[in-house]
Backbone bond lengths (Angstrom), bond angles and torsions (degrees), N, CA, C in turn:
res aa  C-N    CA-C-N  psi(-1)  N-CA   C-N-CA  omega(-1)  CA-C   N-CA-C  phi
1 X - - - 1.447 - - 1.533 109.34 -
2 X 1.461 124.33 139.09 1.424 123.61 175.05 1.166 106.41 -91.05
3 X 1.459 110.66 125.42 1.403 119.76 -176.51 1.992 118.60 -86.55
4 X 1.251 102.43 -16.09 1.363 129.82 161.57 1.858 126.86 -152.01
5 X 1.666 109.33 164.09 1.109 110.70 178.36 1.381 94.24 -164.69
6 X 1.863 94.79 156.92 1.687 111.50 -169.35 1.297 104.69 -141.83
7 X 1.664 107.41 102.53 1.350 127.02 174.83 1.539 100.65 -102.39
8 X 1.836 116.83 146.79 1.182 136.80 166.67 1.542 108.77 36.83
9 X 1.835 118.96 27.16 1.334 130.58 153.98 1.776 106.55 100.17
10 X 1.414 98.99 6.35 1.560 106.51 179.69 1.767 84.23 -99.58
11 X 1.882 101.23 145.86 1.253 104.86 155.89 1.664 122.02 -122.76
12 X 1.190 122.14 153.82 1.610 115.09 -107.04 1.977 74.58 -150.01
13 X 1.222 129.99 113.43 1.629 123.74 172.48 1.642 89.40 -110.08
14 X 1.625 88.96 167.18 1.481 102.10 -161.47 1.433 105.76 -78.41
15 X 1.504 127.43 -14.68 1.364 119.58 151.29 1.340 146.36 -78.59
16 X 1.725 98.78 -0.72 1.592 114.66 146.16 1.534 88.18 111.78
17 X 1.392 122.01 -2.75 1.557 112.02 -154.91 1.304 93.86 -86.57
18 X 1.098 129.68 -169.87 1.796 129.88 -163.11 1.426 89.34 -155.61
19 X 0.935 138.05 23.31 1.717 134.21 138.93 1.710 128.94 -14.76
20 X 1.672 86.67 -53.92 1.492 82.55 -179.48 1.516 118.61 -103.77
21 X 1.305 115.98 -20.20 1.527 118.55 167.66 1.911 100.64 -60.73
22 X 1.370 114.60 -48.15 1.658 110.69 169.33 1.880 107.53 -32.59
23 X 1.735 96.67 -57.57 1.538 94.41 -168.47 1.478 129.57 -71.39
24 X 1.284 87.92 -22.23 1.785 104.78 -179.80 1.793 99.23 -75.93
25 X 0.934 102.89 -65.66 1.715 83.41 174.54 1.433 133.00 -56.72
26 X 1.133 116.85 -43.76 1.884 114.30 160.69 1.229 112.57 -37.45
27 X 1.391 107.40 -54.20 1.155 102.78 -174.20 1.527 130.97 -54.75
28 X 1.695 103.40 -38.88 1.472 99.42 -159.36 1.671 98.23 -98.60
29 X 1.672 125.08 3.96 1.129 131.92 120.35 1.466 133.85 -14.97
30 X 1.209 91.01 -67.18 1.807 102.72 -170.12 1.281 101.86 -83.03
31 X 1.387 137.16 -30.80 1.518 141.80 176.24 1.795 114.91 -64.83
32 X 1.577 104.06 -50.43 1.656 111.40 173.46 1.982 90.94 -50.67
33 X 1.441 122.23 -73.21 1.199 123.19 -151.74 1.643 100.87 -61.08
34 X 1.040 129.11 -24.65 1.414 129.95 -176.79 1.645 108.50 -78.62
35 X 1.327 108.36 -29.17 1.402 114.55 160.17 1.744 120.48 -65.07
36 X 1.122 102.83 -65.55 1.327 114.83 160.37 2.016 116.98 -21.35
37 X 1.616 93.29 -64.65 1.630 90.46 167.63 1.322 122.15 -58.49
38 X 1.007 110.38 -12.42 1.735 104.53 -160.38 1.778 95.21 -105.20
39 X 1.041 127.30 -54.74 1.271 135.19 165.31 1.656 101.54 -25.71
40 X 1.610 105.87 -68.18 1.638 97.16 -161.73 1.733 106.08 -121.67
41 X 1.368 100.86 125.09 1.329 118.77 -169.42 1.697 103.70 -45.67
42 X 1.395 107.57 -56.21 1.897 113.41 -158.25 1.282 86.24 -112.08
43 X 1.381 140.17 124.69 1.415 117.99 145.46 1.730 102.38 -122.07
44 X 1.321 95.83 136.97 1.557 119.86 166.74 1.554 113.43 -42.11
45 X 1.441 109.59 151.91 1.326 103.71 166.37 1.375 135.77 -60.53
46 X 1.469 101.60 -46.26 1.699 119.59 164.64 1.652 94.99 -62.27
47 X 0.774 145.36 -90.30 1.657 136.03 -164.44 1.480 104.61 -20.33
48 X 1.687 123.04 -61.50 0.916 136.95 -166.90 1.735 109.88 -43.64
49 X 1.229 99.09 -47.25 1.667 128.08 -144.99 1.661 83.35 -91.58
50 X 1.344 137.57 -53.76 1.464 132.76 -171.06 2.085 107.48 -78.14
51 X 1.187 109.95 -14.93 1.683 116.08 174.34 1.865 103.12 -65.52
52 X 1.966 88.18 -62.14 1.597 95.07 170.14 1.024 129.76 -67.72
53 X 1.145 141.83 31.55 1.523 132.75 -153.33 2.317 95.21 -157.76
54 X 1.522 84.47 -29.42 1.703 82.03 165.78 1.359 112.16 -115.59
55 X 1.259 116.16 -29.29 1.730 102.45 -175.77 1.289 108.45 -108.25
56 X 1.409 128.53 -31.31 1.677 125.60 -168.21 1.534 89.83 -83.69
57 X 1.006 138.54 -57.78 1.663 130.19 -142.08 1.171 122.49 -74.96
58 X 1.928 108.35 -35.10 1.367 117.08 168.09 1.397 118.29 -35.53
59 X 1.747 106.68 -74.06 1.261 125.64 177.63 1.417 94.70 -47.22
60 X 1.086 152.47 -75.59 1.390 130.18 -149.56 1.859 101.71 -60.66
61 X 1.070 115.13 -57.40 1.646 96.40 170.97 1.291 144.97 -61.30
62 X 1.507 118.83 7.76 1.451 125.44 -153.66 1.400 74.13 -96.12
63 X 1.717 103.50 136.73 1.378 134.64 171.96 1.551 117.54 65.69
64 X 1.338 108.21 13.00 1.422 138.03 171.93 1.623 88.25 -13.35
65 X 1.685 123.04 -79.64 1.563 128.58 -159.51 1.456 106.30 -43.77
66 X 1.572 129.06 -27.96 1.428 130.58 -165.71 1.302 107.45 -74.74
67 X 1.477 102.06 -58.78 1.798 105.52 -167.03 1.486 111.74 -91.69
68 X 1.572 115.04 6.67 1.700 104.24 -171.35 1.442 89.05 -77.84
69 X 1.572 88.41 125.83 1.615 109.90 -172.32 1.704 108.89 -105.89
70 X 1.322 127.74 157.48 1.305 120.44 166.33 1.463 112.73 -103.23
71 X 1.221 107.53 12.57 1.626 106.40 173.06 1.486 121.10 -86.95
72 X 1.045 98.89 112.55 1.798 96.60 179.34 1.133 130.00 -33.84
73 X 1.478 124.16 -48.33 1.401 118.24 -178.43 1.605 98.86 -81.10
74 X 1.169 151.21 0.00 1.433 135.29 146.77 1.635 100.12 -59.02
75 X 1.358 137.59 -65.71 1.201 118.23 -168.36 1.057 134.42 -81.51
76 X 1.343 108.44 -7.17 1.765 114.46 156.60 1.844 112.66 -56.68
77 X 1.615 94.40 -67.03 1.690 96.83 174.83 1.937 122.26 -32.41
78 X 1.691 92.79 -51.18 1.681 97.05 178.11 1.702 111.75 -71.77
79 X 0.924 112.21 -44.48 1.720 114.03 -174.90 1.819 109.91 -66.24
80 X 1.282 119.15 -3.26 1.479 108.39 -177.26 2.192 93.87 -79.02
């Protein structure tokens, strides 16, 4: 039995829940921006704000309609 699957970059468990496609993207969210810090010593607010706004945010919305969940702790996890 497949216990997961990853079509068109969504990952997809066999109970349909989106738990881990939620986690896989936070995550690699918080990893780009943690790069980001480490790369550049000072960054400006506007710098800050135009990094997130083209590379972090996309990825957090891509396939937005699939995983918008009504479970709270999904939107706590995404909204930090």
């Amino acid at each position: 039995m497949v216990l997961n699957a990853r079509d068109l970059g969504v990952n997809i468990l066999a109970e349909l829940s989106p738990e881990m496609h939620i986690s896989d993207i936070v995550r690699a969210a918080y990893a780009f921006l943690a790069n980001g810090r480490v790369t550049f010593k000072y960054m400006a607010k506007e710098m800050f704000r135009n990094i997130y706004e083209t590379c972090v945010r996309p990825r957090l919305e891509y396939a937005a309609p699939f995983w918008n969940s009504h479970l709270k702790k999904h939107k706590e996890k995404y909204g930090k």
